[in-house]
C-alpha positions, 0 to 999 in steps of 0.5 A: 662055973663062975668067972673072975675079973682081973682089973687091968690098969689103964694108962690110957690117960698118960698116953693121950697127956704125954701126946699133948704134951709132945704135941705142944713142944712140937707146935712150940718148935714149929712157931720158933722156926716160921719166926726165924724164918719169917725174919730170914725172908724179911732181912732177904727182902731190906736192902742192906745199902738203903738200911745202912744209909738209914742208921748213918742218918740216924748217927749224923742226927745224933752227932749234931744234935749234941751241940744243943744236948751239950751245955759248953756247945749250946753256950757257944753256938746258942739257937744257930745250932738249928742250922747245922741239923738243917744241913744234915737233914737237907744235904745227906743223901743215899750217894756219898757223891751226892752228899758231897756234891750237895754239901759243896754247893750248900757252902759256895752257894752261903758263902756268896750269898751271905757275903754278898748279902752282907756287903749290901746290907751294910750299903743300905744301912749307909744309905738312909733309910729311903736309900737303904729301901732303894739298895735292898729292893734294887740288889733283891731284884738284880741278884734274884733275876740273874741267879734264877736265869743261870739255874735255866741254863743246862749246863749250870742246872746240871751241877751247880743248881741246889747251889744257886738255889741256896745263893738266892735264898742266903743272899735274900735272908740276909739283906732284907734281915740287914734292916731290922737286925743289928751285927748282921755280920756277927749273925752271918757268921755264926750261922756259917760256921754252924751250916759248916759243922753240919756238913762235916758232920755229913762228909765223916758219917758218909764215908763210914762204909760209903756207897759209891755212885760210881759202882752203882753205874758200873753195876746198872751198865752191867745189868743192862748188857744181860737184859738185852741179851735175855731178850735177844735170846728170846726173840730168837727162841720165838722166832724159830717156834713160830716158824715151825708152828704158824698157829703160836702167838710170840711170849716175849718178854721185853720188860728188861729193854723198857727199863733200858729205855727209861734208864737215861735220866738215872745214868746222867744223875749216877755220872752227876754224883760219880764226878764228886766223888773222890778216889776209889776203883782202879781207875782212880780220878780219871774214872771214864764216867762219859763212856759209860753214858756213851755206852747207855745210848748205844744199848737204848737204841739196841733196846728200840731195834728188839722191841722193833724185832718184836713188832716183826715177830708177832705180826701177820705173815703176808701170803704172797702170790703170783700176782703179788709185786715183789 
């Protein structure tokens, strides 16, 4: 009896291609999706404010550095247009009350500092030549001994510092300058009015979608309320633990109240800049920004009494006895 053998295709190798195939589409899915999500949890991650504060330093560079890119500009303000980029550079900052603050005291500070400057330039150049040395070295010396001992003061550090600092720096530029260049007061003012270019380049960048000290004080005085109260609530939770179970060590965590701690140098700096600032919230000009200091010294020794509370916790529980004084 003889068999015969009936071929039978095989679609082996289509089956295995087509797999490959859905294999690599599937793997090609999966790669976009980590890409998508990687750049979600990377944009999650960037602080929209600190990226915002970046691309409007990006925008003022670029609006000042117009005045060289641009010939009818570069003619009128010539190589001073260096300046204004160094006030941008030097006076923008996160805060757009620092910005003002910053930018106010860099334009009192040059306009004493050149006028002064100007007046004893133009005296020394009256004077001769040895008396012109005598002038310039006599006014370095007074303007700088009492400039540097007002910035020591605490009340004139606290706001007006960058600005005295500028007044000694302006002032010292331009009278020892006024010896060996002529039409000072032609070169004073044209750096002015440059230094003066750069800060309104700053003040109209900063308040496109302005971040406000204010707010920023407000929201950390905030958040300073909800950390003191997790960590009470967490020394009382251990508290009650540990009295029923003697042999358990407390696992408080106290890392909110040390950023309490530490928070004052930030407050004072936040309520610097939120007295700059113009009106915005609700409360307008009379924004209580000294209660909100008040407020963080209170919450600072609340702080220091729960990490004392945590001291109590987690030391040993004397066993008193009969012969023990109470």
């Amino acid at each position: 009896m003889s068999s015969n053998v009936v071929p039978v295709p095989n679609d082996e190798n289509i089956i295995i291609i087509s797999q490959h195939e859905q294999n690599k589409l599937h793997k090609t899915k999966l790669s976009f999706i980590d890409i998508v999500s990687f750049l979600k949890e990377i944009i999650a991650k960037l602080d929209i404010k600190k990226v915002i504060h970046s691309v409007k330093v990006g925008i003022a560079l670029v609006l000042v550095s117009l005045l060289y890119l641009l010939d009818p500009l570069f003619q009128k303000v010539g190589q001073n247009a260096m300046w204004a980029i160094i006030t941008v550079i030097v006076v923008f900052e996160f805060f757009t009350g620092a910005t003002l603050s910053k930018g106010i005291n860099r334009a009192i500070g040059t306009v004493l500092g050149g006028g002064l400057g100007c007046l004893a330039a133009i005296l020394a150049d009256e004077s001769g030549e040895i008396g012109g040395a005598l002038v310039v070295g006599i006014s370095v010396i007074i303007i700088g001994v009492g400039a540097t001992y007002s910035r020591l003061i605490p009340s004139v550090k606290k706001k007006y510092d960058y600005g005295v600092l500028i007044f000694i720096l302006t002032f010292s530029l331009v009278v020892v300058s006024g010896v060996r260049a002529d039409k000072i007061m032609k070169l004073a003012g044209e750096r002015l009015s440059n230094i003066v270019m750069g800060f309104a380049v700053c003040i109209f960048t900063s308040f496109i979608y302005p971040i406000w000290a204010g707010d920023e004080l407000h929201f950390s005085t905030a958040t300073k309320f909800d950390k003191l109260a997790t960590s009470i609530q967490g020394c009382l939770e251990e508290y009650f633990v540990i009295a029923n179970d003697k042999e358990k060590k407390a696992t408080i965590d106290i890392s909110g109240c040390k950023s309490v701690i530490y928070s004052k140098s930030s407050d004072e700096s936040l309520a610097n800049f939120a007295k700059w600032e113009p009106w915005h919230g609700k409360f307008g000009f009379f924004y209580p920004w000294e209660k909100y200091l008040n407020i963080g010294e209170v919450l600072r020794e609340l702080a220091a009494m729960i990490i004392s509370f945590k001291g109590c916790i987690q030391s040993v529980r004397q066993v008193k006895n009969k012969y023990s004084k109470i």
